[in-house]
Biopython code that builds the backbone (N, CA, C, O; Angstrom):
import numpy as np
from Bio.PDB.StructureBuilder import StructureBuilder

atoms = [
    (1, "UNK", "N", (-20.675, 9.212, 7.513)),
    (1, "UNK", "CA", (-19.804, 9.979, 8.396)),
    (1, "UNK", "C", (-20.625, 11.098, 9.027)),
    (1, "UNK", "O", (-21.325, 11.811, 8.308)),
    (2, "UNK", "N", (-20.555, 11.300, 10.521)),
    (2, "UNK", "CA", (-21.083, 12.401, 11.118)),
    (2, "UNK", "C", (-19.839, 13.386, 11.303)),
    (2, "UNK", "O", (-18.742, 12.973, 11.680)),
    (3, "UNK", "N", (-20.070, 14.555, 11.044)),
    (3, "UNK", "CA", (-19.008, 15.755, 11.597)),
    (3, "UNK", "C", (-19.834, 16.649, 12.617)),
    (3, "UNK", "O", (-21.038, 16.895, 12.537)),
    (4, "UNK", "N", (-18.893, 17.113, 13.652)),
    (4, "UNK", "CA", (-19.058, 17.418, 14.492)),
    (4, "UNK", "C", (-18.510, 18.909, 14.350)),
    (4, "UNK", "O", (-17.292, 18.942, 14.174)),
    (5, "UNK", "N", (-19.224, 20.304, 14.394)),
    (5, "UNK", "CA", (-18.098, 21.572, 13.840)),
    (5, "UNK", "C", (-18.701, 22.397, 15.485)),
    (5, "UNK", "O", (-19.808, 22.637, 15.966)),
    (6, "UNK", "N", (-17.125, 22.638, 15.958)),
    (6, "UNK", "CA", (-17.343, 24.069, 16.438)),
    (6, "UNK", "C", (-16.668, 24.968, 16.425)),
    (6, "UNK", "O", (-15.498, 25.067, 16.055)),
    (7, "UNK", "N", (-17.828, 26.205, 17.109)),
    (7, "UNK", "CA", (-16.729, 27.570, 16.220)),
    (7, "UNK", "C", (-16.989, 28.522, 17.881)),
    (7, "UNK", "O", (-17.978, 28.673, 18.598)),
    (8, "UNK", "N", (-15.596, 28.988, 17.962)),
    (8, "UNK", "CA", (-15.572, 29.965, 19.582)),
    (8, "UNK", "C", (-14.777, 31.203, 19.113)),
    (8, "UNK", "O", (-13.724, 31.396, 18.505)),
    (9, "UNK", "N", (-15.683, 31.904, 19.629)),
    (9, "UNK", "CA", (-15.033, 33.389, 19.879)),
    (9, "UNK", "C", (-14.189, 33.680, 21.203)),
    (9, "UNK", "O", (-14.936, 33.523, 22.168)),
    (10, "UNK", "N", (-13.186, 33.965, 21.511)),
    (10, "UNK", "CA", (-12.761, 34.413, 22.723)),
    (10, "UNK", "C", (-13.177, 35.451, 23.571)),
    (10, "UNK", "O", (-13.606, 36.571, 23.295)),
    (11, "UNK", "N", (-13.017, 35.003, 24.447)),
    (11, "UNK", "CA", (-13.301, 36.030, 25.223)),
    (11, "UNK", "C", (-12.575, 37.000, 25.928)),
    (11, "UNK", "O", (-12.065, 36.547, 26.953)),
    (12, "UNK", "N", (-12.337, 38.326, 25.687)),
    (12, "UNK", "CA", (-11.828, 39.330, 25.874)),
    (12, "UNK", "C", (-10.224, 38.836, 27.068)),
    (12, "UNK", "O", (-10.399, 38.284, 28.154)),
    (13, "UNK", "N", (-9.237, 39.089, 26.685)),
    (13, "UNK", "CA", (-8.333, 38.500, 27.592)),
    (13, "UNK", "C", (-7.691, 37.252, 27.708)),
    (13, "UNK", "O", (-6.860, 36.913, 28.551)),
    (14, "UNK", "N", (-8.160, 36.606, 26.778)),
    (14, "UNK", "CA", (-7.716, 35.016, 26.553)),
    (14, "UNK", "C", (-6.483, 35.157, 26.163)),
    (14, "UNK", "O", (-6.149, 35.929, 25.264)),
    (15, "UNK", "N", (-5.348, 34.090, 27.099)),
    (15, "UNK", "CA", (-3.971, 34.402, 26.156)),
    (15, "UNK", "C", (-3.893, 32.852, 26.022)),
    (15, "UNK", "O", (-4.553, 31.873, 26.371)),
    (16, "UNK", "N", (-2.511, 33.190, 25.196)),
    (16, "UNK", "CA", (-2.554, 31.784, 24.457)),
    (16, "UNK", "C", (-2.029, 30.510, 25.379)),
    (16, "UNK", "O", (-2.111, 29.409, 24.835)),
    (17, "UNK", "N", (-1.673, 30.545, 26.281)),
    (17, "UNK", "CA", (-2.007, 29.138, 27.274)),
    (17, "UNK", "C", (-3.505, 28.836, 27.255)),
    (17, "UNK", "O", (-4.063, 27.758, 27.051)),
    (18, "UNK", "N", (-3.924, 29.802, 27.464)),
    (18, "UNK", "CA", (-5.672, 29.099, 27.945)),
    (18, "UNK", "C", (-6.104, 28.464, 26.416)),
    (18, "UNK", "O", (-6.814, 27.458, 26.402)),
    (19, "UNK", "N", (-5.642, 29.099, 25.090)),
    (19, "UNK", "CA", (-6.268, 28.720, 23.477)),
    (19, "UNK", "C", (-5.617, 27.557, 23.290)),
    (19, "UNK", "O", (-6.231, 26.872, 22.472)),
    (20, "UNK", "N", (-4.237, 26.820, 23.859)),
    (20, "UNK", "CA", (-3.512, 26.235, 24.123)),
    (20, "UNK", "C", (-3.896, 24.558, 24.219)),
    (20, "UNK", "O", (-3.819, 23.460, 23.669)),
    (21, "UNK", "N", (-4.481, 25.506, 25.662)),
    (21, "UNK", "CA", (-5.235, 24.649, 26.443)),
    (21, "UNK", "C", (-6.459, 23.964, 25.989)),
    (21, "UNK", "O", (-6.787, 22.823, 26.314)),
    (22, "UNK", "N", (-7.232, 24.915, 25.055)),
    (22, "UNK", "CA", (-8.588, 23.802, 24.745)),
    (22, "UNK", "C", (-8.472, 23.374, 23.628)),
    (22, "UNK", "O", (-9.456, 22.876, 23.080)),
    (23, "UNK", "N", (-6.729, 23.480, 22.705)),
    (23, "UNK", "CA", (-6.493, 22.256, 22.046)),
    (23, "UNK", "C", (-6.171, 20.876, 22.439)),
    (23, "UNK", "O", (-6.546, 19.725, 22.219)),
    (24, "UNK", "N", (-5.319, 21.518, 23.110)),
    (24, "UNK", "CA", (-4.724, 19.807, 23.498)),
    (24, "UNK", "C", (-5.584, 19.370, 24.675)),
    (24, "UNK", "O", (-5.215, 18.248, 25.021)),
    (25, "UNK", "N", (-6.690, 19.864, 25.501)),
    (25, "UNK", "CA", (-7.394, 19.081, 25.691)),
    (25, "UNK", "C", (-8.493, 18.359, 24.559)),
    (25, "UNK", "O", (-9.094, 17.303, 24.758)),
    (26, "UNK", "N", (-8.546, 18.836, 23.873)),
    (26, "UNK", "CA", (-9.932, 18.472, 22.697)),
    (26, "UNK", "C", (-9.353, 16.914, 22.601)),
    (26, "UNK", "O", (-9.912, 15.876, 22.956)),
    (27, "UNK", "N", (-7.268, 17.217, 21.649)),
    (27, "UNK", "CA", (-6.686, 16.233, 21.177)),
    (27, "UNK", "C", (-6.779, 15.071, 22.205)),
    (27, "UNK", "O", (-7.036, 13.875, 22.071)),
    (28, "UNK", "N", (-6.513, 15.760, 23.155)),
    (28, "UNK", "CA", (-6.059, 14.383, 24.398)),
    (28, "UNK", "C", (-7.953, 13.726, 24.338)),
    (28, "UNK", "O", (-8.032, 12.514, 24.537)),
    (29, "UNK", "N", (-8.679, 14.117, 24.205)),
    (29, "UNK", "CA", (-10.073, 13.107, 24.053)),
    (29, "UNK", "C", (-9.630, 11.690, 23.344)),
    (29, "UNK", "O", (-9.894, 10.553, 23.735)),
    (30, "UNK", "N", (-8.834, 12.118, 22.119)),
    (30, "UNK", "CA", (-8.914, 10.751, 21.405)),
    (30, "UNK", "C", (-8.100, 9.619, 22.421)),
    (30, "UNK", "O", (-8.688, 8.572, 22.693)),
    (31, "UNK", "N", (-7.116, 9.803, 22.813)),
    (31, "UNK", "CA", (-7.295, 8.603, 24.118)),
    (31, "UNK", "C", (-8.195, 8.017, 25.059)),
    (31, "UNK", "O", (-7.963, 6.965, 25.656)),
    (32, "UNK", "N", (-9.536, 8.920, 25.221)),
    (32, "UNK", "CA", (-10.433, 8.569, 26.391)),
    (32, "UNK", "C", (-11.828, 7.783, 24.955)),
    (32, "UNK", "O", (-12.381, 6.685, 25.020)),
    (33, "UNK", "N", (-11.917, 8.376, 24.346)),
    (33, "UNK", "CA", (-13.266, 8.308, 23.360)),
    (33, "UNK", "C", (-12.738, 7.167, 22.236)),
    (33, "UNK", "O", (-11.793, 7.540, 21.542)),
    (34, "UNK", "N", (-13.158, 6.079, 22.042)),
    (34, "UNK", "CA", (-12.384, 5.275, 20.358)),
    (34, "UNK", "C", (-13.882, 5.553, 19.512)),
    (34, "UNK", "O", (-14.138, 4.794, 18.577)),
    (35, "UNK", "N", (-14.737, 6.515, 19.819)),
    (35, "UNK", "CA", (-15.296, 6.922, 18.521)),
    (35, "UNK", "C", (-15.114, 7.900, 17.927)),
    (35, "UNK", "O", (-15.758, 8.022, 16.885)),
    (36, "UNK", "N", (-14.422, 8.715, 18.221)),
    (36, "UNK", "CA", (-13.369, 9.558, 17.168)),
    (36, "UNK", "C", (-12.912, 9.131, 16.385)),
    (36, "UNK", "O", (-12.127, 8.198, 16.552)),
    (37, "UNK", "N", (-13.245, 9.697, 15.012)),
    (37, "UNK", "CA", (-12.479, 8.728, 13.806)),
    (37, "UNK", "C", (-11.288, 10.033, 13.451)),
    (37, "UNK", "O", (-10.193, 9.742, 12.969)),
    (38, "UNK", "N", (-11.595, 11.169, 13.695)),
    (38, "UNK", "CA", (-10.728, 12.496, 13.212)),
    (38, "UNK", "C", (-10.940, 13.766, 13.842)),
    (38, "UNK", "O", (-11.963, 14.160, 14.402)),
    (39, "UNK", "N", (-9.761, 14.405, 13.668)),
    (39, "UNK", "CA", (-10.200, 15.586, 14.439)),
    (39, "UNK", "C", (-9.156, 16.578, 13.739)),
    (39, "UNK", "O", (-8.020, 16.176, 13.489)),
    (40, "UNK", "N", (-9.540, 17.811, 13.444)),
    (40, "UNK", "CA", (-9.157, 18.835, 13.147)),
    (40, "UNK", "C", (-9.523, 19.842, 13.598)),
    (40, "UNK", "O", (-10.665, 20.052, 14.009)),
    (41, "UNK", "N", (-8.470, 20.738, 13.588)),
    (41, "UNK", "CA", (-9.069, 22.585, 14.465)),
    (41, "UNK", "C", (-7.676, 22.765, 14.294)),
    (41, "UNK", "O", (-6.688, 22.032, 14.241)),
    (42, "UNK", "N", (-8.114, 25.010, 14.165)),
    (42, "UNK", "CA", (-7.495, 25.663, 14.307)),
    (42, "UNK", "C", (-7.824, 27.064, 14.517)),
    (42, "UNK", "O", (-8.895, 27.393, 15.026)),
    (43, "UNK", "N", (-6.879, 27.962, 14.117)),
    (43, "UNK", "CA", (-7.080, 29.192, 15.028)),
    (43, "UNK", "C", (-7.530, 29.748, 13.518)),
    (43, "UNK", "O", (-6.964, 29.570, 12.439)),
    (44, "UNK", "N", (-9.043, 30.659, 13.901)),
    (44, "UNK", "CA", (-8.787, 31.254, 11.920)),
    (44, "UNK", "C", (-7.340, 32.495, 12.086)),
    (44, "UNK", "O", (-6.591, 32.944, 12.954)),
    (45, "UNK", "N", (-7.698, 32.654, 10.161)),
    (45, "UNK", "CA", (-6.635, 33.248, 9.339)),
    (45, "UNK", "C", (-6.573, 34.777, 9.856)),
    (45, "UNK", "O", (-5.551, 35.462, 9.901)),
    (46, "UNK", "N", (-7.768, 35.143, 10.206)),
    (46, "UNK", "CA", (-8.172, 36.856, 10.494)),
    (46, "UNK", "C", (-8.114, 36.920, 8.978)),
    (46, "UNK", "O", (-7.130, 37.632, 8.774)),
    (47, "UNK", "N", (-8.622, 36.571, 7.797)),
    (47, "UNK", "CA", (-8.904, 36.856, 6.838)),
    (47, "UNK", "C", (-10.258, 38.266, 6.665)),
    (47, "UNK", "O", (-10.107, 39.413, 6.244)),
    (48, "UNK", "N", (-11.225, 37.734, 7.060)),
    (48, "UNK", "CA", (-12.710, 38.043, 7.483)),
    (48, "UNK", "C", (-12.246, 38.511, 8.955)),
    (48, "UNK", "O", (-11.378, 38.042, 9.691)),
    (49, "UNK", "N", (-13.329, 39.854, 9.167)),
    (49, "UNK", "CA", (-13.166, 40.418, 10.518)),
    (49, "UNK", "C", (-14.133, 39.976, 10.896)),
    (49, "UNK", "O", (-13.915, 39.805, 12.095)),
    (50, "UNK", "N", (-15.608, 39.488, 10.581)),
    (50, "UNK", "CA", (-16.891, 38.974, 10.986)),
    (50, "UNK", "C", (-16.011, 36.957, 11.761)),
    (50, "UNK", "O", (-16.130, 36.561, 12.920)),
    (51, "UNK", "N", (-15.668, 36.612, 11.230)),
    (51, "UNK", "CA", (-15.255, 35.004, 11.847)),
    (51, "UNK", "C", (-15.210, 34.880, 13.353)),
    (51, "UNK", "O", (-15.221, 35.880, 14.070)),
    (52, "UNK", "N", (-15.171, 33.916, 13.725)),
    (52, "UNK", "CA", (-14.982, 33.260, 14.883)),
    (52, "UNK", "C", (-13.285, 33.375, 15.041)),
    (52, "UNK", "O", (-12.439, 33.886, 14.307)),
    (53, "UNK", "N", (-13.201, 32.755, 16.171)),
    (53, "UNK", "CA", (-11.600, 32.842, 16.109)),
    (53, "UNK", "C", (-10.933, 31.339, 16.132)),
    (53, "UNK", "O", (-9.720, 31.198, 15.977)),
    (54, "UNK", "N", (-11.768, 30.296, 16.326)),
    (54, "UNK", "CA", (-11.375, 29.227, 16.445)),
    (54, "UNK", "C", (-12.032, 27.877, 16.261)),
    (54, "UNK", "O", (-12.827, 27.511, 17.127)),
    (55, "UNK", "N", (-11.782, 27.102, 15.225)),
    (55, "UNK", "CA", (-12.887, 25.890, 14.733)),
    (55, "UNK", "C", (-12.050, 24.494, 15.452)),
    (55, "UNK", "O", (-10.866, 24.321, 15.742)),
    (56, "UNK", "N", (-13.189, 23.679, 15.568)),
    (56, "UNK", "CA", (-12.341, 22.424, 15.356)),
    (56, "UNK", "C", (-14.072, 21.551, 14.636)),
    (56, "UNK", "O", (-15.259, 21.827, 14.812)),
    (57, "UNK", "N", (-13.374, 20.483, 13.837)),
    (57, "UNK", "CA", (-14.423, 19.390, 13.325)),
    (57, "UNK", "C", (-14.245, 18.086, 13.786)),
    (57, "UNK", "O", (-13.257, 17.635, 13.205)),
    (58, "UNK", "N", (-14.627, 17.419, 14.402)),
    (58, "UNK", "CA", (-14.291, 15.975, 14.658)),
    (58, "UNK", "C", (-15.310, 15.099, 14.120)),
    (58, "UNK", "O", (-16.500, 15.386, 14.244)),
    (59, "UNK", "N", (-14.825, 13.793, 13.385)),
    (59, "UNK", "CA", (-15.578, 13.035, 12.665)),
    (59, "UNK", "C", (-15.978, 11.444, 13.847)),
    (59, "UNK", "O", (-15.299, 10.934, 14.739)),
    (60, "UNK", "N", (-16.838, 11.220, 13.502)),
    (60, "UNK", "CA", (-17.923, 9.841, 13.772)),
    (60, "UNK", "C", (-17.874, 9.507, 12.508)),
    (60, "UNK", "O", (-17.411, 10.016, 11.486)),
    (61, "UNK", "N", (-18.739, 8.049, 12.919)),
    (61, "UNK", "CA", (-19.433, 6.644, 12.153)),
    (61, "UNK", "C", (-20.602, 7.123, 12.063)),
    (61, "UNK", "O", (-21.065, 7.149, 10.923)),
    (62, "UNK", "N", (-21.193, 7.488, 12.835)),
    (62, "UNK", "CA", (-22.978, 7.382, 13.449)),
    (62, "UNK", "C", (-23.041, 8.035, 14.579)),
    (62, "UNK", "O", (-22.020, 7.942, 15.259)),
    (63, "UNK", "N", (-23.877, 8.654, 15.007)),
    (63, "UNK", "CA", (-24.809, 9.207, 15.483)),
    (63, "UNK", "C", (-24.232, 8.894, 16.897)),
    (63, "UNK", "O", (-23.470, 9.647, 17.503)),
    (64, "UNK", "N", (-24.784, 7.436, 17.445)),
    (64, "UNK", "CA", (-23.732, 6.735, 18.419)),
    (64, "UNK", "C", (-23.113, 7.138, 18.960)),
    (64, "UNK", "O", (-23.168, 7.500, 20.136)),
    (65, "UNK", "N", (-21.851, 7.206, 17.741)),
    (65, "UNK", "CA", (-20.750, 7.431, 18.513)),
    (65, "UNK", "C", (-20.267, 9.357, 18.679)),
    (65, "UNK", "O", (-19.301, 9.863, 19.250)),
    (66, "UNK", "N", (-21.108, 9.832, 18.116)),
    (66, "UNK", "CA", (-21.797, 11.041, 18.527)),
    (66, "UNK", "C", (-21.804, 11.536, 19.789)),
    (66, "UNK", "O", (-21.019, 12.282, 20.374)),
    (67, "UNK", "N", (-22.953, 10.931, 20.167)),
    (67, "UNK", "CA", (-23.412, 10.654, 21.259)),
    (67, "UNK", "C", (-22.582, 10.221, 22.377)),
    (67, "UNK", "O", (-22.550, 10.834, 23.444)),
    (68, "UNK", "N", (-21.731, 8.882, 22.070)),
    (68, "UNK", "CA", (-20.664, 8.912, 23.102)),
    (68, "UNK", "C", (-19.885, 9.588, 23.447)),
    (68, "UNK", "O", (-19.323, 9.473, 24.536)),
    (69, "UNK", "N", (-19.654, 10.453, 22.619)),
    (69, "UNK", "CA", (-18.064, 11.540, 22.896)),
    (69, "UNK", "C", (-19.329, 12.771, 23.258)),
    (69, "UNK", "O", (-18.763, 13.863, 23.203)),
    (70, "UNK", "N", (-20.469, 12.913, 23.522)),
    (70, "UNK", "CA", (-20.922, 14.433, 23.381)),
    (70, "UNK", "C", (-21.161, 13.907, 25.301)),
    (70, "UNK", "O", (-20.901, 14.779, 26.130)),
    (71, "UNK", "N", (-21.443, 13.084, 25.601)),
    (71, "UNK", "CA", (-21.601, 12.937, 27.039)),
    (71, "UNK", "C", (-20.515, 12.355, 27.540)),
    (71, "UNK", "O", (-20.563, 12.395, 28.769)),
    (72, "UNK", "N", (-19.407, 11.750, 27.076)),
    (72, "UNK", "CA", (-18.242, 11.223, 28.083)),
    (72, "UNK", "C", (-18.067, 12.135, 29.146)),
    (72, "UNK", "O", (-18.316, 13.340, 29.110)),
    (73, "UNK", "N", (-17.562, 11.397, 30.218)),
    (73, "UNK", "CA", (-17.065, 12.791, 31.170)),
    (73, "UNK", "C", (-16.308, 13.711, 31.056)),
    (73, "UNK", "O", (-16.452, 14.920, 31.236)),
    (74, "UNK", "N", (-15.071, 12.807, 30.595)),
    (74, "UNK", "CA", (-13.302, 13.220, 29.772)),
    (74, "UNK", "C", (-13.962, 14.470, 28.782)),
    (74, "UNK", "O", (-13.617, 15.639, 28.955)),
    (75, "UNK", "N", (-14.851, 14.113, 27.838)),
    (75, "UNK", "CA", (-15.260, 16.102, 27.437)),
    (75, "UNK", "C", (-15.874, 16.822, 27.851)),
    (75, "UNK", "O", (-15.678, 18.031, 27.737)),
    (76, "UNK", "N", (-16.782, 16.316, 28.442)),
    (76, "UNK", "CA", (-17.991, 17.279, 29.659)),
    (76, "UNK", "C", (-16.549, 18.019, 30.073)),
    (76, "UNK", "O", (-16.366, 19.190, 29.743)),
    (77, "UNK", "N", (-15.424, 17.189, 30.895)),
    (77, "UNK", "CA", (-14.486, 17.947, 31.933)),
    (77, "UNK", "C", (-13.575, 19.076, 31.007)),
    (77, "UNK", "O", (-13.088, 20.155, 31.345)),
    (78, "UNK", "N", (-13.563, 18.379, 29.744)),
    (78, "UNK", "CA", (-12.439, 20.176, 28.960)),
    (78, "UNK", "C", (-13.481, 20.773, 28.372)),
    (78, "UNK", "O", (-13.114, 21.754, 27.725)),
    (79, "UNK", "N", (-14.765, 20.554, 28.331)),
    (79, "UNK", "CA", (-15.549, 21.624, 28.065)),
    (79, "UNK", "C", (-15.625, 22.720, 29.748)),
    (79, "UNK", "O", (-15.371, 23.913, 29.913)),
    (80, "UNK", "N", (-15.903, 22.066, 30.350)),
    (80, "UNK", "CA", (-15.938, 22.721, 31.926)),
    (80, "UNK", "C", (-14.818, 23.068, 32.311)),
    (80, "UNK", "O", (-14.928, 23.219, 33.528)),
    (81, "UNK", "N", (-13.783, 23.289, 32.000)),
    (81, "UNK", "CA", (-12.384, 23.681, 32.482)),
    (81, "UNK", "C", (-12.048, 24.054, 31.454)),
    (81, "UNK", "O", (-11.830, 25.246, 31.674)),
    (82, "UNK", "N", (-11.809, 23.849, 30.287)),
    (82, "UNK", "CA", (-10.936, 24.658, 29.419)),
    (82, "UNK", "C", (-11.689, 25.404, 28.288)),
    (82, "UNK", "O", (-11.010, 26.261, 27.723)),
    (83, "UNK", "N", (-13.020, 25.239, 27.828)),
    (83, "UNK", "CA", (-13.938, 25.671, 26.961)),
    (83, "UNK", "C", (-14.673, 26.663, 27.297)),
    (83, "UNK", "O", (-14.872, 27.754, 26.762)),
    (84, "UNK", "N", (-15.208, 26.001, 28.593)),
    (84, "UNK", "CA", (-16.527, 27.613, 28.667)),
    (84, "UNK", "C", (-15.932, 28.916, 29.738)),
    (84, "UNK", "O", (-16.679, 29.723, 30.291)),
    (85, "UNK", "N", (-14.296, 28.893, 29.879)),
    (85, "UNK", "CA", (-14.002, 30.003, 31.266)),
    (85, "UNK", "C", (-13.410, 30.695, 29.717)),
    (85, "UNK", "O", (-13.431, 31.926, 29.694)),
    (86, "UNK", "N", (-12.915, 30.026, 28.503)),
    (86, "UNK", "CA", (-12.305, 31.240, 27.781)),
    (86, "UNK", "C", (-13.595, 32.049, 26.625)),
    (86, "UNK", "O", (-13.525, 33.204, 26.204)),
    (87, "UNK", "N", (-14.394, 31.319, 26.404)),
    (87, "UNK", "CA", (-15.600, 30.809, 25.368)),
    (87, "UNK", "C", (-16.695, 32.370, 25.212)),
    (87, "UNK", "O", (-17.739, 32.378, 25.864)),
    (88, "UNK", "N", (-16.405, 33.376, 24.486)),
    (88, "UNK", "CA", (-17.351, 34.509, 24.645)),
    (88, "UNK", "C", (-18.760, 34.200, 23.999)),
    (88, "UNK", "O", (-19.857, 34.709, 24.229)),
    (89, "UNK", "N", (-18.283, 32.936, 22.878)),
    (89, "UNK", "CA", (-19.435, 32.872, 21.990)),
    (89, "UNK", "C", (-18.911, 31.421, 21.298)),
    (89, "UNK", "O", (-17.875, 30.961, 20.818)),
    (90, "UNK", "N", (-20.047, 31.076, 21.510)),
    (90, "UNK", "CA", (-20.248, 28.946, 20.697)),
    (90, "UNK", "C", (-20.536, 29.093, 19.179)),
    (90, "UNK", "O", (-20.484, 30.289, 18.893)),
    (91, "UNK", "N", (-20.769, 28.458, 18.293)),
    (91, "UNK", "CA", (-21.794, 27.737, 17.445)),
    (91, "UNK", "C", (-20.987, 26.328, 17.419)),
    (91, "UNK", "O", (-19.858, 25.958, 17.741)),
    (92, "UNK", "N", (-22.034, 25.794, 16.926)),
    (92, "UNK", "CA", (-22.146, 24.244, 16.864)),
    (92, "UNK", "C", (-23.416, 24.046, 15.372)),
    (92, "UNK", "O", (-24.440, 24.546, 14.907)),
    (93, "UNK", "N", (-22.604, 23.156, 15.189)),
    (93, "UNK", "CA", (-23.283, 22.185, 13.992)),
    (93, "UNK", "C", (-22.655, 20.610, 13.831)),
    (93, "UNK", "O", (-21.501, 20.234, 13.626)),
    (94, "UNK", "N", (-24.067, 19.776, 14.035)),
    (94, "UNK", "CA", (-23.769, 18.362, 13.579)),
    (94, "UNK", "C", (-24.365, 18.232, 12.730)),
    (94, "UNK", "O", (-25.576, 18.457, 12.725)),
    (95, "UNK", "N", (-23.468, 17.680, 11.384)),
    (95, "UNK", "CA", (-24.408, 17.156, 10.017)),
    (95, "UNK", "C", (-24.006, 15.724, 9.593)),
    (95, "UNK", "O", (-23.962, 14.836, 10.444)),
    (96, "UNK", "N", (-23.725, 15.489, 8.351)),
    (96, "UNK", "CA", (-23.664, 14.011, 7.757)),
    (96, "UNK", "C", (-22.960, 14.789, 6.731)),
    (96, "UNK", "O", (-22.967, 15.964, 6.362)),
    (97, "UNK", "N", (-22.109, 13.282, 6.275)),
    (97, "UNK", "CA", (-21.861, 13.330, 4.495)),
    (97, "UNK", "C", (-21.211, 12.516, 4.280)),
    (97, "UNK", "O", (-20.565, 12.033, 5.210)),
    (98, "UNK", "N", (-21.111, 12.104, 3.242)),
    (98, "UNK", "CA", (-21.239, 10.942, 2.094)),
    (98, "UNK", "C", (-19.779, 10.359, 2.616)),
    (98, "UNK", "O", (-19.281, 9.371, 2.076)),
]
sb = StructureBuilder()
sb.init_structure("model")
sb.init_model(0)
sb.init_chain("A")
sb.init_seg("    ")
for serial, (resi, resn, name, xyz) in enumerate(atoms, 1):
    if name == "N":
        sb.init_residue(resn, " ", resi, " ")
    sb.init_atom(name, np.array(xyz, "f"), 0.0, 1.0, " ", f" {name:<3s}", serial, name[0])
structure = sb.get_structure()
């Protein structure tokens, strides 16, 4: 299994249509992409004042299919419209596991 993690900070002014917005675009991928095996995200707890404000993980097979969903257009386009106009700050991590 490959997981796919990202983590966004908002950016100053974001209301919740736009946070809204780059859920259910993420979700609506799994109609365009069939190498999505899973997908999860949410808004953090505000537990920790250091956190991000918002994760999602989506799972692969392989690498592949990685790869297919990291260049489709369908996410290129909600990364470019709904990801990087609210997005103050990224991380990203792709790993493996068992």
């Amino acid at each position: 299994m490959l997981n796919h993690v990202i983590c966004l900070r908002w950016a100053g002014g974001t209301n919740e249509a736009a946070k809204q917005a780059v859920v259910d675009g993420l979700l609506g991928l799994r109609e365009h992409i069939d190498t999505i095996r899973s997908m999860r995200m949410g808004s953090d707890l505000g537990i920790r004042a250091d956190n991000f404000d918002f994760a999602s993980l989506i799972e692969f097979d392989d690498v592949d299919g990685y790869l297919t969903f990291r260049d489709h257009p369908a996410h290129q386009q909600v990364v470019r419209d709904f990801i990087r106009p609210v997005a103050a700050e990224r991380a990203g991590v792709v790993f493996t596991s068992p």
